[in-house]
RODO-2510 file (C-alpha; in nm, 4 decimals, decimal comma):
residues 69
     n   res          X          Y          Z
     1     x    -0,1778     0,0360     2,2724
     2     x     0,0250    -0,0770     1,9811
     3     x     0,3378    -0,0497     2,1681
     4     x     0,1645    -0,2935     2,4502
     5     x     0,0948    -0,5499     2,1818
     6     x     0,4332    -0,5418     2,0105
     7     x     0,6060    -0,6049     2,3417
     8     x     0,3382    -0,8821     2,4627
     9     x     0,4226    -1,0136     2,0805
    10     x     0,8042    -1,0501     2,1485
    11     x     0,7581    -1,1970     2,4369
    12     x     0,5286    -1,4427     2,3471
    13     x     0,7752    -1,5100     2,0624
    14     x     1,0699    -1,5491     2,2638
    15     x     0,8870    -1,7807     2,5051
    16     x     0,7681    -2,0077     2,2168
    17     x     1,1774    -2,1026     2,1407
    18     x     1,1763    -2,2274     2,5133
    19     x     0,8473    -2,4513     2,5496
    20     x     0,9629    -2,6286     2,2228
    21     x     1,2251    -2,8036     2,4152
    22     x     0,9444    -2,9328     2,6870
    23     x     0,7031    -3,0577     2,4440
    24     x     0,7501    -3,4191     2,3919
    25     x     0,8777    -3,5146     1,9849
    26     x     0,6245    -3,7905     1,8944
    27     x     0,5894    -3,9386     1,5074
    28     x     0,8579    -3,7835     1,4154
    29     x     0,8872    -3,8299     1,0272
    30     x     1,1478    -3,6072     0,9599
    31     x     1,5024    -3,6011     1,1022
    32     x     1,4366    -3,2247     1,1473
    33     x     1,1324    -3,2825     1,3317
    34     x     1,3438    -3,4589     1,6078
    35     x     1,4551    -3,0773     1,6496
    36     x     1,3014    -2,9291     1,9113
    37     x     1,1759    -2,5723     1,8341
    38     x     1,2723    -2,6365     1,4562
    39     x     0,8872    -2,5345     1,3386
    40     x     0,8988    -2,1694     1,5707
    41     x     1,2456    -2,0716     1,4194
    42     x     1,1196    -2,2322     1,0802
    43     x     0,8234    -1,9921     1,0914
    44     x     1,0020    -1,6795     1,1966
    45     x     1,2753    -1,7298     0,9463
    46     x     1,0222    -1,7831     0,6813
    47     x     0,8144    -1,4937     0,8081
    48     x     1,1307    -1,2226     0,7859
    49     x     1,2116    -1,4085     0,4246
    50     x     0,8575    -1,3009     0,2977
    51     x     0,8702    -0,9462     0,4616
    52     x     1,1765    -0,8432     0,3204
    53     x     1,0758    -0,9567    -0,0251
    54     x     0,7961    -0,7660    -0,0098
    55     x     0,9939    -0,5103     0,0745
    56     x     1,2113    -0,5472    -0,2622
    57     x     0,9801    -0,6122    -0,4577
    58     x     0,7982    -0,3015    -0,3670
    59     x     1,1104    -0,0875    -0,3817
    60     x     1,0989    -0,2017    -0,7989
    61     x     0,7286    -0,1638    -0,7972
    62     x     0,6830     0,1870    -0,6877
    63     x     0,5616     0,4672    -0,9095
    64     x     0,7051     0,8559    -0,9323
    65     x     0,4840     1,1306    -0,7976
    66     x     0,3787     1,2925    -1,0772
    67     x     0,3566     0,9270    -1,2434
    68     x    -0,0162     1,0241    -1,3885
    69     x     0,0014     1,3497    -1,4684
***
């Protein structure tokens, strides 16, 4: 089941990129907004930003085994 959603999430990733450039640009404030698909690789880049510093800051964080004893 998990292995079902990951794919349907990749997909449904990789199809976001796509529709971007079909959806019409309107009020663009922004010269990036003029972009299209700028927000979907915005969010994903942000997204793998925050879970690899997570991931450091969790490598610093960690505690020995026998840390209480």
């Amino acid at each position: 089941m998990q292995e079902m959603l990951k794919r349907l999430f990749v997909v449904l990733v990789l199809l976001s990129v796509p529709a971007g450039l079909f959806i019409k640009q309107e009020h663009a404030v922004f010269l990036w907004h003029k972009i299209p698909s700028i927000e979907a690789a915005f969010g994903a880049l942000g997204a793998c930003l925050l879970i690899g510093a997570t991931r450091i800051l969790a490598s610093f964080t960690r505690k020995r085994e026998g840390f209480y004893d």
